[in-house]
N, C-alpha and C positions, 0 to 999 in steps of 0.2 A: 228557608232561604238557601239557594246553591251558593256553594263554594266556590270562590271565582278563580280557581286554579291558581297558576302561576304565568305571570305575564310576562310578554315577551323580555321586557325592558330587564327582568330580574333573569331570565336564562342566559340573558348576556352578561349579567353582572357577575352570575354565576361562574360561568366558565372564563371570563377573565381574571377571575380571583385563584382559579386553579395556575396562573401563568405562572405568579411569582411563588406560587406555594413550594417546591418542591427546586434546588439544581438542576438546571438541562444539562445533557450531554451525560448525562447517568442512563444507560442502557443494562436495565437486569433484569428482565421478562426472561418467558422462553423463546428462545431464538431458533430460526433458521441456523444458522450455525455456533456451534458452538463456545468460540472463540472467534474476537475482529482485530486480530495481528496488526493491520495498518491502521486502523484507527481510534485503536488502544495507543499505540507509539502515536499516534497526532495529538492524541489528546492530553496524553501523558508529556509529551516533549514540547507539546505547547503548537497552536498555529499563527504561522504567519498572517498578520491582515495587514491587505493590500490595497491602494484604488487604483482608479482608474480602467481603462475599457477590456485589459485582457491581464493576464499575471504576467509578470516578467522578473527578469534574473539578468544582473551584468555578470559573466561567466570572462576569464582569463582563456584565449583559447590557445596560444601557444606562449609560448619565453618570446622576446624582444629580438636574441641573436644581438643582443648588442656589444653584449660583455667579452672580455679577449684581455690578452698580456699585451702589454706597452714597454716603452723604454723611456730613457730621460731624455726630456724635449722634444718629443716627436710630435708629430702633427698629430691633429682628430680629425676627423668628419664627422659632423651630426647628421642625424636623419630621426626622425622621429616614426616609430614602428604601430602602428594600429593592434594593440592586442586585446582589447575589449569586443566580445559581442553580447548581442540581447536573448537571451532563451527567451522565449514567451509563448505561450498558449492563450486561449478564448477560456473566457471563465464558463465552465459546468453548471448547470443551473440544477440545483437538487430540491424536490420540494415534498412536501405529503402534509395531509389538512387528518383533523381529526373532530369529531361533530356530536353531539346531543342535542337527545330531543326531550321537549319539555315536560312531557309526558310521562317521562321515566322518573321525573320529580312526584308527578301523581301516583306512580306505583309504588314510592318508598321516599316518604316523606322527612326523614331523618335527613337535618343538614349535612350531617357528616358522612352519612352515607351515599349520598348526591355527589358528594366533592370526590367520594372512593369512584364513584363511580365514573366520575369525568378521567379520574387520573388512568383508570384501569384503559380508558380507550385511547386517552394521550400516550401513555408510554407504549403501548401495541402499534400505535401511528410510530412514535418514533422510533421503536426496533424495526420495523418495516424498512424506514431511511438509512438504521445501520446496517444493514442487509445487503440493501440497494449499492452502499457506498464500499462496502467491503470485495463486492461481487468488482463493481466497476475499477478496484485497484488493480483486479488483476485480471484485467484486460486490453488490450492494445486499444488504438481510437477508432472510432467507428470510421470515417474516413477522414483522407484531409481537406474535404468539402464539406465536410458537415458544417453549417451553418449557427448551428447551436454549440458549436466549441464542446464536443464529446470529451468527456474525461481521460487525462492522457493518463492509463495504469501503469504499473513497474515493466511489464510487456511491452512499454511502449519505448520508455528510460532503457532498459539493460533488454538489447535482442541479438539475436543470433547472429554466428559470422561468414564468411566465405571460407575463413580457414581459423587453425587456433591462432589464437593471439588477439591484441585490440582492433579487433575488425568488425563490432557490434556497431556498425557505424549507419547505415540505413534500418530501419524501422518498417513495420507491416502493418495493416490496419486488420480491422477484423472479416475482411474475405479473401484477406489473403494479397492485397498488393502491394507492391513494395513501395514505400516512400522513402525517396532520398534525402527529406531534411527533418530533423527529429528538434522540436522547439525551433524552428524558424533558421535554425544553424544545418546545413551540409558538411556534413563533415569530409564528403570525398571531394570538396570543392582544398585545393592546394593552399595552406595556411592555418586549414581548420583540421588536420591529424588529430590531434588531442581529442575531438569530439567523438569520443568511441570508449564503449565499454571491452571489457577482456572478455573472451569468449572460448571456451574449451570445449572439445569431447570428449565421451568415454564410450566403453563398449559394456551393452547393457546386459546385465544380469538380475534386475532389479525384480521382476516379476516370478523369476526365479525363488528369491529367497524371501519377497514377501512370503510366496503358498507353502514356504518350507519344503521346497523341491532344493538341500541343500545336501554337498558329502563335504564334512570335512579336508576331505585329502585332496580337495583342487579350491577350497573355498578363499586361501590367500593370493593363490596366484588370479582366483578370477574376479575379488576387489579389487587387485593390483592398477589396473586402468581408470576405474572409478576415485579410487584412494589418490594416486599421482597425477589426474586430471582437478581436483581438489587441494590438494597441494599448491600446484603450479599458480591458480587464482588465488588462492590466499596468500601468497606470496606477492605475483604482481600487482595485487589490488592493497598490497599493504595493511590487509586486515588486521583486525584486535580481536580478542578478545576477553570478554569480563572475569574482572580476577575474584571477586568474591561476588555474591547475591545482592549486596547493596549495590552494588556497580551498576545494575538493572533499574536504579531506581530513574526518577524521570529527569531530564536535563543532563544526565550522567552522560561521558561522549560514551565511551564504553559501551553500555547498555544499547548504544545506537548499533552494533555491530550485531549482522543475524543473516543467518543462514536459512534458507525458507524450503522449502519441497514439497509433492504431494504423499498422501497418505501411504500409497504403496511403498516409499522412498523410505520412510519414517520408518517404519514398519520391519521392512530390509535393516536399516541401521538396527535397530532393535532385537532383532535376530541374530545380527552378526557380532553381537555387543552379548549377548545371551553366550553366543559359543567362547567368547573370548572370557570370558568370567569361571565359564566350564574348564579353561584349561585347555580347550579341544584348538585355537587356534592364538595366533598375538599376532597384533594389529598396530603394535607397539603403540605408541603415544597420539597417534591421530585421531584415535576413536576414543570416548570415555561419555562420562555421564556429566551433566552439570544442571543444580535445581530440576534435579527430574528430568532435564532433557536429554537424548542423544545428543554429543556434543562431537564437533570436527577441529581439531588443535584448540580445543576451549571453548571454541564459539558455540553457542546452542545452536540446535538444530531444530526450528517450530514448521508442523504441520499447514500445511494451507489446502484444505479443501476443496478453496473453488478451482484449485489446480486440478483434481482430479476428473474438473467438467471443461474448463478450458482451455488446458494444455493442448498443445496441439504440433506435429510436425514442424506444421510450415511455421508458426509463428513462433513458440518457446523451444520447441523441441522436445521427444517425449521425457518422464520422469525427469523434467528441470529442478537444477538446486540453483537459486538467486545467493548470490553472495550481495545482500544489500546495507552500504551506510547509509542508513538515516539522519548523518551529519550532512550529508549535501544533498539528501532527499527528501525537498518542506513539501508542508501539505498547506499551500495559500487561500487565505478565504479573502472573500472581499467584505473590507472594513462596511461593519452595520449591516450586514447579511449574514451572521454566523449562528446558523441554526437560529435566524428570527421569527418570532411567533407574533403573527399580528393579531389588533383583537377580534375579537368573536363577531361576528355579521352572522344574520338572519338568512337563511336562502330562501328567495321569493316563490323558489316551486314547491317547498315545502308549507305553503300555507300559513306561514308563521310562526310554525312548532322546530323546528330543527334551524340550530345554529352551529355555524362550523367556523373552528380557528387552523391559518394556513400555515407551515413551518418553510422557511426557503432559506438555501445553503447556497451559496456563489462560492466554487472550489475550482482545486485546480492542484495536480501533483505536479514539482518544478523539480530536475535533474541541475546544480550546479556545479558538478566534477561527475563526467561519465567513466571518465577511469580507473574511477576509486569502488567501481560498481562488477561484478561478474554472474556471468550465467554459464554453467556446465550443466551438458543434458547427451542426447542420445537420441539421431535421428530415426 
């Protein structure tokens, strides 16, 4: 008598039962990158869920101007001051499916080995989406036509200025053209000044000291514009930084404060942090170590890879260091979209053997204080 394999109706039951087996949003495959800096800090700090048709944010964009000294008995005049506006973006639609075929039950029979074998292709589906989502943080918008509500990245929030100071006030999309209103807000529009990130430069050497093309005897005076261009944002943007390693833990505000760069950046700090330990140069208290990272007045300083493929002139400026709070920097999903796994269907060009379950993210990075945000880089 033949075996009558494994029917459709049990490969669906199958791969549905892998759904609740295991916590989602655990990503520990081998990855494309090796670290997800934003979406470690989303997951970690927790996401906002949202409804409705786009993400939005009531954002204070200036003071009132109402307040003043008085004397006794004077008159008033009321006026009532509009200081509310809406940030909002179009939700991102993130998705990735992952599939078995029935077949693979006939090659290795063992139930447990079946379910190994479903998870091995779900979690490969989903480090694929961590990939995807990490990459598109740090990136500007595809345009502000896109139709699909393209993912607004940290490029998008904190961008370059005309000059130093809070003049991160228009935005660039990804070929390059400038857009005047950044979440629906203009900031060069008169009222809305506040809506601008701090923006500095320095003069670069960075490439320099990553290759170890370095001499001691000009190596302080030529961090000096790097160092004091770093300074200057961490001051006007009022950063923190974490006083001990629990401070990093999740919900901590603390922990929300980081300094971001690309590898070559890193690298540089690292070098320059080598000679200072040598005795060969002092950097005095700006530079130092903290949990294994190069740290800038305390703040760590983490790696971001996909800087080293997207940076760009026109848009970040080269070797950028984001001064980013992720107290006013949410990661919005839309409520009952948050990495949902629907169940498993049959695909009809498959013949009946292969069943695939789809995963979809409705996201969306929201900016609700751009001043509390800094970019220094080097055109």
């Amino acid at each position: 008598m033949a075996y009558p394999g494994i029917p459709e109706s049990e490969v669906l039951d199958l791969m549905n039962s892998t759904i609740p087996y295991r916590e989602k949003l655990k990503f520990s495959a081998p990855q494309k990158y090796t670290d997800h800096p934003i979406l470690n800090k989303a997951l970690l700090k927790g996401m906002t869920l949202k409804g409705g048709t786009s993400a939005e944010k009531k954002v204070v964009i200036k003071a009132s101007g109402r307040a003043g000294f008085t004397q006794l008995y004077a008159t008033k005049e009321y006026a009532h001051v509009d200081v509310l506006k809406t940030a909002k973006a179009n939700w991102a639609h993130l998705t990735t499916d992952w599939m078995y075929d029935r077949r693979e039950g006939l090659m290795n029979r063992d139930a447990e080995q079946i379910v190994d074998l479903m998870m091995i292709t779900r979690l490969a589906s989903e480090s694929d989406m961590a990939n995807v989502f990490e990459e598109a943080a740090w990136q500007t918008i595809i345009s502000e036509a896109d139709e699909f509500g393209s993912f607004r990245g940290i490029p998008y929030w904190i961008s370059k200025g005309t000059t130093d100071g809070y003049n991160g006030v228009s935005t660039i999309d990804r070929s390059g053209n400038v857009i005047t209103t950044c979440g629906n807000i203009n900031g060069n529009t008169v009222g809305n000044e506040y809506w601008a990130n701090w923006a500095q430069t320095y003069t670069n050497y960075i490439d320099l000291w990553a290759a170890g093309t370095i001499t001691t005897d000009t190596l302080e005076e030529d961090a000096l514009p790097l160092l004091s261009a770093m300074n200057i944002t961490y001051e006007m943007t009022n950063f923190k930084a974490p006083r001990t390693v629990k401070d990093l833990e999740a919900h901590n505000p603390l922990g929300n404060y980081t300094i971001y760069c690309d590898t070559k950046s890193k690298i540089a700090f690292n070098t320059m942090l080598r000679f200072q330990n040598q005795g060969a140069v002092n950097f005095g208290f700006d530079m130092g170590k903290f949990n294994g990272n190069p740290a800038f007045m305390g703040t760590p300083i983490e790696k971001v890879p996909q800087l080293d493929t997207y940076a760009a002139a026109a848009i970040t400026g080269l070797h950028p260091f984001y001064f980013v709070n992720h107290n006013e920097l949410e990661t919005m999903v839309l409520r009952g979209n948050d990495f949902y796994e629907h169940p498993a269907m049959l695909l009809p060009d498959s013949g009946g053997n292969v069943g695939v379950v789809n995963v979809d993210l409705s996201c969306q990075l929201m900016c609700g204080d751009r001043r509390k945000q800094g970019l220094v880089y080097t055109s």
